[in-house]
ROSEDO-318853 format. One record per residue: residue number from 1; residue in one letter; x negated, y negated, z negated of N, C-alpha, C, O in turn. Coordinates in pm, whole numbers, plus 50000, padded with zeros to 5 digits. Each point is the difference from the previous one (the first is absolute). Last residue first. Layout:
% ROSEDO-318853
RODO resi resn   n.u   n.v   n.w  ca.u  ca.v  ca.w   c.u   c.v   c.w   o.u   o.v   o.w
RODO  NUM    a     X     Y     Z     X     Y     Z     X     Y     Z     X     Y     Z
...
% end
This chain:
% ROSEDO-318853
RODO resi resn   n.u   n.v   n.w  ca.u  ca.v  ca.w   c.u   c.v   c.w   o.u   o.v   o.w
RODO  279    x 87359 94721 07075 49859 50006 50012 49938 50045 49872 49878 50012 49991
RODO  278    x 50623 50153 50227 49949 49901 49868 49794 50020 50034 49934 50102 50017
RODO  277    x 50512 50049 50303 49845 49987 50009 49943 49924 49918 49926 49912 50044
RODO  276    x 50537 50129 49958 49956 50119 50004 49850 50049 50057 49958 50113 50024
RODO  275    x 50266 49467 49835 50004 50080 49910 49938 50107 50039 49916 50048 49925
RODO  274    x 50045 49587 50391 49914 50001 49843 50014 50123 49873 49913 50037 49921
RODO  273    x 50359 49998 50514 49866 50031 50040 49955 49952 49881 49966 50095 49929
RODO  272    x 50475 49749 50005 49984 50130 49999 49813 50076 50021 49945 50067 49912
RODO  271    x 50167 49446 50112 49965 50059 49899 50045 50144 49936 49976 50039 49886
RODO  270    x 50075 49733 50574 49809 49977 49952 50044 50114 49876 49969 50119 50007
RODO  269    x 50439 49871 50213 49866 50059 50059 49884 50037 49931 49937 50103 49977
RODO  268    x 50394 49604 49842 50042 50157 49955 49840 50035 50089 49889 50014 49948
RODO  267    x 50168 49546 50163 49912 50034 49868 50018 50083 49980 49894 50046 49957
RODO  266    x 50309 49920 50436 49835 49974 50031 49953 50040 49850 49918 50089 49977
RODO  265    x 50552 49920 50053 49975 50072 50008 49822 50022 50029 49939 50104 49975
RODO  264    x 50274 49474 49944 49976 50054 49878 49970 50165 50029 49937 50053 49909
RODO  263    x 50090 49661 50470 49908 49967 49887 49994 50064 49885 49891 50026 49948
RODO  262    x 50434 50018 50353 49881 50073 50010 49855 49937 49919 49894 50050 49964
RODO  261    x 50576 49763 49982 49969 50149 49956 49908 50042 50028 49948 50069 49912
RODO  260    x 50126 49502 50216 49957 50026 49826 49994 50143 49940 49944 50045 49900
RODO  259    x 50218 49800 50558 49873 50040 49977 49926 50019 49868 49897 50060 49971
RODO  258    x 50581 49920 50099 49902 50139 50073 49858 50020 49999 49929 50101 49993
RODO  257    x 50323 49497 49855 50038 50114 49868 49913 50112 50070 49913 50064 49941
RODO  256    x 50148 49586 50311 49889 49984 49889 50034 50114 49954 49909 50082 50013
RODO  255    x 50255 49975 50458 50025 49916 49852 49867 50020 49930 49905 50076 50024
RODO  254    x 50101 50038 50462 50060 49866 49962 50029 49987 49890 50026 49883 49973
RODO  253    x 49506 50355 50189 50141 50032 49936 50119 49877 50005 49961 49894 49951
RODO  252    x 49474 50157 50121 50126 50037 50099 50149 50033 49995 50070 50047 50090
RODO  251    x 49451 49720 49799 50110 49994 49952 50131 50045 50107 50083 49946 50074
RODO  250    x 49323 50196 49902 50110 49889 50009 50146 50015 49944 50022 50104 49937
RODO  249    x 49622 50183 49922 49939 49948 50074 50050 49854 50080 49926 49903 50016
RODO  248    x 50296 50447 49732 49958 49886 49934 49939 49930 50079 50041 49884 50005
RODO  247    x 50029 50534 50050 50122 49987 50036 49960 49816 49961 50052 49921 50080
RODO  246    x 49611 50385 49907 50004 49955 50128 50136 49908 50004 50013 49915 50087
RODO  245    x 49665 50232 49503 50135 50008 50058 50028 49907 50143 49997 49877 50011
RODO  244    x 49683 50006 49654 49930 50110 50062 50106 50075 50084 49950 50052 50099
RODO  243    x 50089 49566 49631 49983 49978 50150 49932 50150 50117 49969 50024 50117
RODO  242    x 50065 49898 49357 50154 50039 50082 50011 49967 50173 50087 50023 50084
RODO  241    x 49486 49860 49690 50042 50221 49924 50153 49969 50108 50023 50052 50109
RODO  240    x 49753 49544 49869 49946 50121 50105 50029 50096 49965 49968 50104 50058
RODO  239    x 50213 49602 49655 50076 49973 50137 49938 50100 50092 50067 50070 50075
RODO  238    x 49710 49938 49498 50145 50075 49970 50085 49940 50179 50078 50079 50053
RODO  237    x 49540 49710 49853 49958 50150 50019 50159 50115 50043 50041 50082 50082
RODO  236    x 49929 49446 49771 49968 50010 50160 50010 50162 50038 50049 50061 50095
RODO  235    x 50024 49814 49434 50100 49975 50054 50001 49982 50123 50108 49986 50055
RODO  234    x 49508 50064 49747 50060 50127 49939 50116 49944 50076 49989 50056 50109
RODO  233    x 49685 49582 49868 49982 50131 50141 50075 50096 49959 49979 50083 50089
RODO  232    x 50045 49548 49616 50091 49956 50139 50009 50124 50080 50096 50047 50063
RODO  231    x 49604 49898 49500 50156 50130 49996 50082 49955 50153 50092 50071 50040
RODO  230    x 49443 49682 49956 50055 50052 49906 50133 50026 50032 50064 49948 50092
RODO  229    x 49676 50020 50347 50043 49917 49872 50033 50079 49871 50034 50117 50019
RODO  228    x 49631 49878 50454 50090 50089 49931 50063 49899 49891 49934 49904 49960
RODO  227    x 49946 49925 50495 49960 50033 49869 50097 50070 49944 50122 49998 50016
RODO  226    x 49694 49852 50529 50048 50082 49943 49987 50019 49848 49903 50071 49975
RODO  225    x 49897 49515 50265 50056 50096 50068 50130 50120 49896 50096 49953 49938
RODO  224    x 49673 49636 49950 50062 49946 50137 50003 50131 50105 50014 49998 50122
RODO  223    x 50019 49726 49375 49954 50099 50041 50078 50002 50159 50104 49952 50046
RODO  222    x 49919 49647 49603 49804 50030 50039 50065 50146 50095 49950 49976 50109
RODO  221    x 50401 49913 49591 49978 49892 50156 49891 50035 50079 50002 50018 50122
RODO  220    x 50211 50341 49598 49915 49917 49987 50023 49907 50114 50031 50026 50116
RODO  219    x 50367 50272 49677 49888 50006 50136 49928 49843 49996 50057 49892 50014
RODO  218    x 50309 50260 49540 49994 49944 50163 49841 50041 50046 49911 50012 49915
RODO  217    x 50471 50183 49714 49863 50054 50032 50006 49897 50113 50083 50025 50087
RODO  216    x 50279 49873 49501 50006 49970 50109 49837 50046 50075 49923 49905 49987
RODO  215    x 50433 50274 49602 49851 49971 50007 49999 49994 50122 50031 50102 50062
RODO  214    x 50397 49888 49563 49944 49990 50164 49845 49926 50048 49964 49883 50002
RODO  213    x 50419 50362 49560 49902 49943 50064 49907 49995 50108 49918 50087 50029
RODO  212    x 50514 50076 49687 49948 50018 50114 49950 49886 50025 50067 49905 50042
RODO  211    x 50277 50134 49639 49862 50017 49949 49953 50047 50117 50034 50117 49987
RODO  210    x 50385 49718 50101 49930 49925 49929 49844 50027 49936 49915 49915 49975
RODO  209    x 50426 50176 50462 49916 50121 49890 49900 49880 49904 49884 49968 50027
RODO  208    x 50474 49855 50225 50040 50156 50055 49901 50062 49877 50037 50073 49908
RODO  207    x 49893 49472 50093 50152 50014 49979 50011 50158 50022 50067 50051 49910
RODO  206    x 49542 49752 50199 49998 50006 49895 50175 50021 49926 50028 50013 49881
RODO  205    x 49875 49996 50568 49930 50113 49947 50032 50035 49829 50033 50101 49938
RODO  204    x 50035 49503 50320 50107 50082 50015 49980 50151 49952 50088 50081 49970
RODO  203    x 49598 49537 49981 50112 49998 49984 50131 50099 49985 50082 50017 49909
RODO  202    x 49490 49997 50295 49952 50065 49874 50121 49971 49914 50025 50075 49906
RODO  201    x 49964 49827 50559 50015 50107 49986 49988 49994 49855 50099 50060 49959
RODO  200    x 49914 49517 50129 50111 50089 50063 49971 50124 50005 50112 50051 50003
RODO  199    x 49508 49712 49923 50067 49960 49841 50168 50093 50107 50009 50120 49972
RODO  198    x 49523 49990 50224 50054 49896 50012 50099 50084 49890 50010 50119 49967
RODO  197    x 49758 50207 50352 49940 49930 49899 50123 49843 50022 50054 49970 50106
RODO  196    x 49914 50486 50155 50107 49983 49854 49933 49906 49923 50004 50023 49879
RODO  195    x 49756 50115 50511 50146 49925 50082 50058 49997 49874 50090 49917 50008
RODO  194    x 49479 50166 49916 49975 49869 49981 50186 49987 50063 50064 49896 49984
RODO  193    x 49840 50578 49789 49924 49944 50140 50059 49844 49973 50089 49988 49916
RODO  192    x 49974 50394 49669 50080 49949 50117 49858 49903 50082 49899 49967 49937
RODO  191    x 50200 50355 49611 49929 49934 50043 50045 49980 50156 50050 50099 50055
RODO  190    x 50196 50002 49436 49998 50031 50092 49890 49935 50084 49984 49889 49950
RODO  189    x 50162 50291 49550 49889 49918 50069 50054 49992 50117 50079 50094 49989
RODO  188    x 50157 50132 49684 49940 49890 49929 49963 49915 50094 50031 49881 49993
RODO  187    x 50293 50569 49957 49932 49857 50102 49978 49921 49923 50085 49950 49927
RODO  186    x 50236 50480 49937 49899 49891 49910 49853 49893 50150 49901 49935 49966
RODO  185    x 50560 50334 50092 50011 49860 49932 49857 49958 49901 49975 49907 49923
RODO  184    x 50227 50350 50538 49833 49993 49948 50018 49903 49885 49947 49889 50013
RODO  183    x 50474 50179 50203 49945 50106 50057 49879 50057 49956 49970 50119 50007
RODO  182    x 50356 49454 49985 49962 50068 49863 49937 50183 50017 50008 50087 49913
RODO  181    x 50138 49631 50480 50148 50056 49862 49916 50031 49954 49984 50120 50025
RODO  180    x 49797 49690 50374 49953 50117 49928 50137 50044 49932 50040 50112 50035
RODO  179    x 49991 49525 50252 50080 50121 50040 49937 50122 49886 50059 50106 49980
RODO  178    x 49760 49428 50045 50157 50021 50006 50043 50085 49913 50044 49999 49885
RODO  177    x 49532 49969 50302 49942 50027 49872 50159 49970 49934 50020 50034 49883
RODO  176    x 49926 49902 50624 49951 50146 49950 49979 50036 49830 49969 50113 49962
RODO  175    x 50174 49471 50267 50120 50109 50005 49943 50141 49890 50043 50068 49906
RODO  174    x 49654 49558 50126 50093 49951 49881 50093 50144 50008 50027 50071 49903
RODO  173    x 49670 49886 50458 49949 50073 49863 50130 49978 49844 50026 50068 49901
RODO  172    x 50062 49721 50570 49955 50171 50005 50025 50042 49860 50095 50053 49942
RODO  171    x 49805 49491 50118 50170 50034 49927 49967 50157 50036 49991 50073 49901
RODO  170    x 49624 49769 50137 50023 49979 49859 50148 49987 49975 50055 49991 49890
RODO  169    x 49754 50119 50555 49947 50079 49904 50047 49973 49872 50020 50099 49930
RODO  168    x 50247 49718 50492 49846 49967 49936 50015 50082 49931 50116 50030 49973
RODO  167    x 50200 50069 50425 49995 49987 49884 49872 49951 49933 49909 50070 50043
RODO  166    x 50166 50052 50421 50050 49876 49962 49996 49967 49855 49985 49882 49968
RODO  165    x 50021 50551 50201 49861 49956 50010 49957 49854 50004 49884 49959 50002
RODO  164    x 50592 50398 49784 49932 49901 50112 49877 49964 49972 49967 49993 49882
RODO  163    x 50152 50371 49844 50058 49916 49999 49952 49946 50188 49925 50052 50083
RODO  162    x 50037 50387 49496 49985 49949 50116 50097 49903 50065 50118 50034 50014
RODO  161    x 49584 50202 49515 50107 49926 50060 49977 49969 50119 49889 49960 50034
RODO  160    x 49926 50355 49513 49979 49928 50119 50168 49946 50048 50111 50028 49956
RODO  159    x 49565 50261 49636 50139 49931 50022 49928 49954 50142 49881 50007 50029
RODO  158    x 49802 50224 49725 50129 50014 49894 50107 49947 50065 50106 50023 49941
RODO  157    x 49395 50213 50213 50157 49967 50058 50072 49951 49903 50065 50097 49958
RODO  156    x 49354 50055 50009 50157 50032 50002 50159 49892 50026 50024 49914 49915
RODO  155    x 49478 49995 49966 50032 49959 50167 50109 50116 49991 50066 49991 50104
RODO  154    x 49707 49927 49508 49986 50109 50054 50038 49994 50140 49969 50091 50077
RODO  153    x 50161 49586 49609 49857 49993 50047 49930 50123 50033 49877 50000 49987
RODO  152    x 50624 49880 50066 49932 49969 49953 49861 50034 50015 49960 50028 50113
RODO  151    x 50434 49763 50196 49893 50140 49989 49971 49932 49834 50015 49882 49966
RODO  150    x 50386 49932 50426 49927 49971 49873 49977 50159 49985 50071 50096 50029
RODO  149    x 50069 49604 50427 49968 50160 49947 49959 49931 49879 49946 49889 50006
RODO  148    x 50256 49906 50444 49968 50010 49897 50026 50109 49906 50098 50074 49991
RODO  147    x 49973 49816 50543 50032 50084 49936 49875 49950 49867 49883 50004 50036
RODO  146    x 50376 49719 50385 49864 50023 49935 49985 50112 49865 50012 49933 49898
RODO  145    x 50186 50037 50675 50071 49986 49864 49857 49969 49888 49887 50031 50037
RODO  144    x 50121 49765 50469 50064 50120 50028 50046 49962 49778 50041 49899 49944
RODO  143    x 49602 49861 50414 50155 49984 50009 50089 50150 49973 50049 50071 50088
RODO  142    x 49407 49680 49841 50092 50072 50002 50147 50005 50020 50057 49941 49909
RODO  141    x 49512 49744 49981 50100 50016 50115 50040 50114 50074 49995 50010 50122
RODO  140    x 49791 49844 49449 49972 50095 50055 50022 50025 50154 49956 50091 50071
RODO  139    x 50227 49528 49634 49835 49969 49993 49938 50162 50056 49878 49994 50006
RODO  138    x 50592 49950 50061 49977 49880 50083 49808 50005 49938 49911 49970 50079
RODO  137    x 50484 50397 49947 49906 49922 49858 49877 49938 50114 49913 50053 50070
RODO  136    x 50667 50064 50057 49845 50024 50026 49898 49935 49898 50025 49892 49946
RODO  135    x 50425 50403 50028 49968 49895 50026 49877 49974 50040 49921 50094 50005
RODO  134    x 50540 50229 50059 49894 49984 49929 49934 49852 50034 50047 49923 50083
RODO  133    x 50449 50348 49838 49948 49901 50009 49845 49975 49993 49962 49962 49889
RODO  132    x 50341 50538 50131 49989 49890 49903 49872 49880 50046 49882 50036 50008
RODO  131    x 50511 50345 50184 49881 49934 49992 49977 49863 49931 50057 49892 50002
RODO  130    x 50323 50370 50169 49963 50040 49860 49861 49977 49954 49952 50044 49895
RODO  129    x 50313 49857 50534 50041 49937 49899 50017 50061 49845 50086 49988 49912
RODO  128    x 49554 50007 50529 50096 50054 49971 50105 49939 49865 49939 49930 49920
RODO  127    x 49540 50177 50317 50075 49871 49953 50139 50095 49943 49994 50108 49942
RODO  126    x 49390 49920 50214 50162 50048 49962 50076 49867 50018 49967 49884 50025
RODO  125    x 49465 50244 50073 50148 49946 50061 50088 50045 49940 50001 50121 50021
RODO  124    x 49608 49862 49655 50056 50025 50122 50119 49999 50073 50111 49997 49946
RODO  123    x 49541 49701 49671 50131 50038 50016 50008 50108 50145 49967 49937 50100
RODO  122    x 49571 49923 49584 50076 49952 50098 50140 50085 49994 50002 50105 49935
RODO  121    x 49779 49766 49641 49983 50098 50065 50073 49974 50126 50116 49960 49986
RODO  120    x 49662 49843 49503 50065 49999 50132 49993 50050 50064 49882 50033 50014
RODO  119    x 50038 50013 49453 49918 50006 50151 50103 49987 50138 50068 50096 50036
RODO  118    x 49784 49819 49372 50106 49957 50095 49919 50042 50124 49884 49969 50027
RODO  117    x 50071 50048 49382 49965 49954 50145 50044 50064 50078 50043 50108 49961
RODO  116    x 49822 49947 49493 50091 49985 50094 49948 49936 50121 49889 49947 50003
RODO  115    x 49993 50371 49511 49942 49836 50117 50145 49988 50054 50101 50046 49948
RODO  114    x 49840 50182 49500 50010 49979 50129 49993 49944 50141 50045 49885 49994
RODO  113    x 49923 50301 49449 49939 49914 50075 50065 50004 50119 50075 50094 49974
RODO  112    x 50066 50150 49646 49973 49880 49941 49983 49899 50079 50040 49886 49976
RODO  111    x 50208 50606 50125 49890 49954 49965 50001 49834 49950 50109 49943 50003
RODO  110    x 50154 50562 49908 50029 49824 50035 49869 49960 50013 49923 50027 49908
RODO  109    x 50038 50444 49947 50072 50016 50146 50025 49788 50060 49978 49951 50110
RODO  108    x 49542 50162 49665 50136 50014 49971 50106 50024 50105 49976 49985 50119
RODO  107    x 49563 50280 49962 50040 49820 49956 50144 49968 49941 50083 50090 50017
RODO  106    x 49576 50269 50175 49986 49979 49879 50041 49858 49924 49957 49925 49912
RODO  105    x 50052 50331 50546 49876 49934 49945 49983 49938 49847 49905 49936 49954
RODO  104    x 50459 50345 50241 49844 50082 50024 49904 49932 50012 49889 50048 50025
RODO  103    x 50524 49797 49842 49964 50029 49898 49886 50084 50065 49914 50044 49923
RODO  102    x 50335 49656 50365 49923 49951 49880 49941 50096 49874 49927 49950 49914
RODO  101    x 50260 50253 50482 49912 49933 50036 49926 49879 49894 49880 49973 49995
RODO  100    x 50551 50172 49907 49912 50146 50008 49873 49958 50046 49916 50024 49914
RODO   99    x 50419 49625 50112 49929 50090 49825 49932 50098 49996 49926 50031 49907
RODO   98    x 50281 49876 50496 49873 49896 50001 49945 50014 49842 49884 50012 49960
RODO   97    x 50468 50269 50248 49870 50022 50057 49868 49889 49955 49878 50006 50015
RODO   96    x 50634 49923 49862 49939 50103 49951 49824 50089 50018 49930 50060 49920
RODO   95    x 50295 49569 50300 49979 49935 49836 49923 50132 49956 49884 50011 49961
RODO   94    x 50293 50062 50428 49893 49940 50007 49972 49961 49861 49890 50031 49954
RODO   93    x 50452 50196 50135 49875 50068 50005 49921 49957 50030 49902 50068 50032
RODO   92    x 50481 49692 49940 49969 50088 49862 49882 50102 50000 49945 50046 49900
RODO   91    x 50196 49684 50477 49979 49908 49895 49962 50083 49856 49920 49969 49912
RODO   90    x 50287 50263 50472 49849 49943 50016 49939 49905 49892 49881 50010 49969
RODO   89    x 50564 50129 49991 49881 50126 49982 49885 49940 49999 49918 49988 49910
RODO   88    x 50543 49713 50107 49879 49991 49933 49887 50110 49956 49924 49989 49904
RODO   87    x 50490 49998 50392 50019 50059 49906 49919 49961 49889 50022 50051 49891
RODO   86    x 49928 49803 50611 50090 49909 49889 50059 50077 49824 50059 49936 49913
RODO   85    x 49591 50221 50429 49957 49868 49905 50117 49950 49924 50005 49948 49888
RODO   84    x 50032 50448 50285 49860 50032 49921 49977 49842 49963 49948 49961 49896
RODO   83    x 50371 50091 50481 50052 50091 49838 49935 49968 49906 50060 49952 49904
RODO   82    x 49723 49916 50486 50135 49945 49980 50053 50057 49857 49984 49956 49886
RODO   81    x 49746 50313 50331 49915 49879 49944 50061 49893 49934 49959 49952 49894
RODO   80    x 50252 50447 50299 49938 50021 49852 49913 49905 50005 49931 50010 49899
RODO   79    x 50291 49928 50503 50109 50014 49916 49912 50026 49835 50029 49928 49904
RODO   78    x 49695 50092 50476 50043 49890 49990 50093 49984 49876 49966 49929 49905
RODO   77    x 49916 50474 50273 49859 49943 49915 50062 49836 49987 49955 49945 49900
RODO   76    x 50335 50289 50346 50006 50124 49819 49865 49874 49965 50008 49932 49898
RODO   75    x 50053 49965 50555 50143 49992 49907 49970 50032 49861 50031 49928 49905
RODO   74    x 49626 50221 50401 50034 49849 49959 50101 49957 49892 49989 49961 49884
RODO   73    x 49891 50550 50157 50053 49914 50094 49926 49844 49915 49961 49982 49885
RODO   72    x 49714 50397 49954 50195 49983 49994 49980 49890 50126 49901 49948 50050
RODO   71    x 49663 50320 50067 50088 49929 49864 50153 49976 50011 50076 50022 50094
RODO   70    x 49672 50181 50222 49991 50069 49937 50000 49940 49857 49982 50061 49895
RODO   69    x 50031 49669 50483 50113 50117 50062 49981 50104 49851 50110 50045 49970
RODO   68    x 49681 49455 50049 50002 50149 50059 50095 50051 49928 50050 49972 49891
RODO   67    x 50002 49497 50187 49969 50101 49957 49985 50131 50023 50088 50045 50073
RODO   66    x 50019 49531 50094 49911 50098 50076 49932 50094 49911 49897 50063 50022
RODO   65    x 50462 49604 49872 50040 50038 50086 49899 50148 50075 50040 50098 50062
RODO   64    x 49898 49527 49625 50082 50123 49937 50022 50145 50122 49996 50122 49989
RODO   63    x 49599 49556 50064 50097 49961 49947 50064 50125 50027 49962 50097 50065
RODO   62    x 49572 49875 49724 50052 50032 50133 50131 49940 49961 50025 49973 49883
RODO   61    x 49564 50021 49852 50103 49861 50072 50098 50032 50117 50044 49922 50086
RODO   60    x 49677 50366 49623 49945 49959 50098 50044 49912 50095 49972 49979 50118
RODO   59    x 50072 50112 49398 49854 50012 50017 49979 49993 50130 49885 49970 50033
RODO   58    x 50603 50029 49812 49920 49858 49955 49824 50027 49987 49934 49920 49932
RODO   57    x 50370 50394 50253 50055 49863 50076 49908 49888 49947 49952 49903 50058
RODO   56    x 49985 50512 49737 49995 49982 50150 49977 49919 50047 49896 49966 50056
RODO   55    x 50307 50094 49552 49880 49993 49981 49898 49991 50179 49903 49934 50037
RODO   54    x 50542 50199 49880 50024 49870 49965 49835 49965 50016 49972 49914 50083
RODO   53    x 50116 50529 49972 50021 49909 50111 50018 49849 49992 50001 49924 50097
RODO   52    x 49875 50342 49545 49865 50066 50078 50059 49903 50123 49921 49920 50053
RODO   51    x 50451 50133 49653 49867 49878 49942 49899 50052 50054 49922 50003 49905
RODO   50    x 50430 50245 50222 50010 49875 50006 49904 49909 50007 49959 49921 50085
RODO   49    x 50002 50547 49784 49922 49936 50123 50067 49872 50079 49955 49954 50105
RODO   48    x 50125 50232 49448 49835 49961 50014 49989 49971 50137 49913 49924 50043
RODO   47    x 50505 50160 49843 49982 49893 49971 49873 50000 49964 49968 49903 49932
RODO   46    x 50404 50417 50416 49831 49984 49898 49961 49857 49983 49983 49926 50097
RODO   45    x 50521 50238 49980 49873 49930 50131 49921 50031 49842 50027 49989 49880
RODO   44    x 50410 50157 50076 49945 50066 50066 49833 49936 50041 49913 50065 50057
RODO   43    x 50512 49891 49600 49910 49960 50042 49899 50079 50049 49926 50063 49925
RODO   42    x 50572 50043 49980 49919 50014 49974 49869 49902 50048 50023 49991 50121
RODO   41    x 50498 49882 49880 49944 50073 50084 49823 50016 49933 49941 49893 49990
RODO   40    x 50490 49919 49670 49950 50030 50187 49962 50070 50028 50035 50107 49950
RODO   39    x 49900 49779 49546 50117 49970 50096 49968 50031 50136 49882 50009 50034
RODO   38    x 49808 49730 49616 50100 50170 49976 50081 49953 50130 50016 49894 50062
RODO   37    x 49467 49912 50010 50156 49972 49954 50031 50127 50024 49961 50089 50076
RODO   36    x 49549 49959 49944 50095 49947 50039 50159 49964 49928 50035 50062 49900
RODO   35    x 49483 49823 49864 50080 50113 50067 50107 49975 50086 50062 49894 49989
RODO   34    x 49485 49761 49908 50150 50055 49956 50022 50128 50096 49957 50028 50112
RODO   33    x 49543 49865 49827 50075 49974 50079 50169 50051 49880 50017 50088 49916
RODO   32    x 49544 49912 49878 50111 49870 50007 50054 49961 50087 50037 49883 50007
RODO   31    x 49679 50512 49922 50090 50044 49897 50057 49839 50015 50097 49987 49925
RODO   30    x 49565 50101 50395 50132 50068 49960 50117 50000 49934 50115 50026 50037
RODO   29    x 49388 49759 50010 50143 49890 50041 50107 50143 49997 50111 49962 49964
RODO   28    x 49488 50216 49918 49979 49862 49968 50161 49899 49990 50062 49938 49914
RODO   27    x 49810 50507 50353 50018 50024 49867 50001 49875 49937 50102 50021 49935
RODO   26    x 49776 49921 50487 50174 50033 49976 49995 50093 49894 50099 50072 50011
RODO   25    x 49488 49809 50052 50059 49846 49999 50124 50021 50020 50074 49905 49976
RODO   24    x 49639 50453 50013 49965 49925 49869 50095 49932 50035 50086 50020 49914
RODO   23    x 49922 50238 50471 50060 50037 49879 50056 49916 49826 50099 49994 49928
RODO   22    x 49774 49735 50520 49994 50138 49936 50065 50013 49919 50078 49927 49938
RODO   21    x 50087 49795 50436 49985 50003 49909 49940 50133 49960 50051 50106 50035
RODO   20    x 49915 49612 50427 50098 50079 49958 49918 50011 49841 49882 49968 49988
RODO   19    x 49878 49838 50373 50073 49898 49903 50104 50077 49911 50040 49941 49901
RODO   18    x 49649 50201 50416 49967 49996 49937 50073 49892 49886 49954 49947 49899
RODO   17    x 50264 50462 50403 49951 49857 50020 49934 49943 49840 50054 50029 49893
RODO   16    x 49965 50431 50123 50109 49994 50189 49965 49896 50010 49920 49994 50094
RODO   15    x 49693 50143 49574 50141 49964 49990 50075 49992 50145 49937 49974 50103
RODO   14    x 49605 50098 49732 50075 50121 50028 50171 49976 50042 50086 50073 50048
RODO   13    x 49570 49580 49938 50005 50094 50117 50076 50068 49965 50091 50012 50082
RODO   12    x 49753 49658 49530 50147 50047 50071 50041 50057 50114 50121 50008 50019
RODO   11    x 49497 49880 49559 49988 50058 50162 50123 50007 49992 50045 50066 49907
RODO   10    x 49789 49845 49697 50027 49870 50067 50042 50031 50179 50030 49923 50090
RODO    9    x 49709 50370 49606 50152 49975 49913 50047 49900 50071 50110 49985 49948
RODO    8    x 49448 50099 50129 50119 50113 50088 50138 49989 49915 50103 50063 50020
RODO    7    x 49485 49655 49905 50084 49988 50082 50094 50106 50071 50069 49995 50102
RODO    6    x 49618 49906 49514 50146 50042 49968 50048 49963 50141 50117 49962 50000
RODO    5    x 49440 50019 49983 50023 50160 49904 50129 49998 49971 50051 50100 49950
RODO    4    x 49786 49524 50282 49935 50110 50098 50017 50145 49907 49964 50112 50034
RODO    3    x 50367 49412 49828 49855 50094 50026 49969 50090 50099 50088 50038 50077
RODO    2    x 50342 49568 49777 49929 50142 50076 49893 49994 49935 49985 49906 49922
RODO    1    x 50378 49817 49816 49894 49982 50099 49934 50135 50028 49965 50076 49910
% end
């Protein structure tokens, strides 16, 4: 959090675009880009200013196409995102970025606690036959994907998933706590909104992560405007942090997998700026 005595650490004017990477924050993620492959033709393209153009795309939603002229081609920024997810980088520097972020507050790297919850997002025009199926969430009446996120109580990032908007929250959530593999194995607690309440989620739950216990936070009947809730608001918070990305703003990608990437590049974002502006 700024101040009026630390806000010049937080200033990004000097930068060509304020989304491009400092110094601090490509000293940070450096050392877990891979090298190029033996063999061939030397690697010529600058891989800080890949990720300054990847970064681009996902702070000002531009599409690929209108990228400036004084970043890599499309092609090159496309191809290393691609690369970067299916190699599992991004995945590794995120794990990796988020221990680091747990230990400048002084917490274990596995945490114990965690929320969960679900945000629908309209769909834009696409199609094509690599497009993936969306649905509509009939109590938001949204028609597009619903992207679920598990935070722990730092509103940091541990996992997410992107599915149809057709999906209810409590199979969502079942995928999203799936797919961990033993990623956070000590989870004790998890706290969840009134859509994961009922004996079928705690069921199936109770089969995937037997010691994971499920604390259901519901919204007073009596209240009739705006309430804060226990640990519910950290997992809202954490949606306005990644919403801060223009690329997010709606769903513009035809695969899940694409958009699951910028999501996870939204948390590198946030939790590069936490490291290199520790309060």
């Amino acid at each position: 959090m700024w101040t009026t005595e630390n806000r010049h650490r937080y200033e990004r004017d000097k930068l060509r675009y304020p989304c491009d990477l400092t110094d601090e924050e490509w000293a940070q993620v450096k050392p877990m880009i891979p090298p190029a492959k033996r063999g061939g033709r030397r690697r010529e393209v600058d891989v800080r200013e890949v990720l300054n153009g990847i970064m681009y795309v996902l702070s000002t939603g531009c599409p690929w196409r209108y990228i400036p002229k004084d970043l890599p081609p499309r092609s090159t920024l496309y191809d290393y995102m691609q690369r970067w997810d299916y190699d599992g980088t991004l995945g590794k520097i995120h794990y990796e970025l988020y221990q680091r972020c747990r230990a400048l507050v002084d917490r274990q790297a596995s945490p114990t606690a965690c929320m969960i919850d679900s945000q629908s997002v309209k769909s834009a025009e696409k199609g094509g036959p690599a497009s993936i199926p969306r649905g509509c969430d009939a109590g938001k009446k949204v028609s597009g994907k619903k992207r679920h996120i598990l935070v722990d109580t730092e509103g940091l990032l541990m996992h997410a998933v992107v599915h149809p908007a057709d999906l209810q929250d409590r199979d969502g959530g079942v995928l999203v706590l799936a797919t961990l593999f033993g990623l956070f194995p000590f989870l004790k607690k998890l706290f969840a909104d009134a859509g994961y309440q009922g004996p079928q989620f705690r069921q199936q739950l109770a089969k995937l992560l037997p010691r994971l216990s499920v604390e259901i936070v519901k919204r007073s009947d009596t209240a009739s405007s705006f309430e804060i809730l226990p640990r519910r608001w950290v997992v809202e918070r954490t949606l306005a942090w990644l919403n801060r990305c223009r690329r997010l703003a709606k769903d513009f990608e035809n695969l899940s997998r694409n958009a699951l990437t910028f999501i996870k590049l939204a948390s590198i974002r946030l939790m590069l700026r936490k490291l290199s502006n520790p309060a």
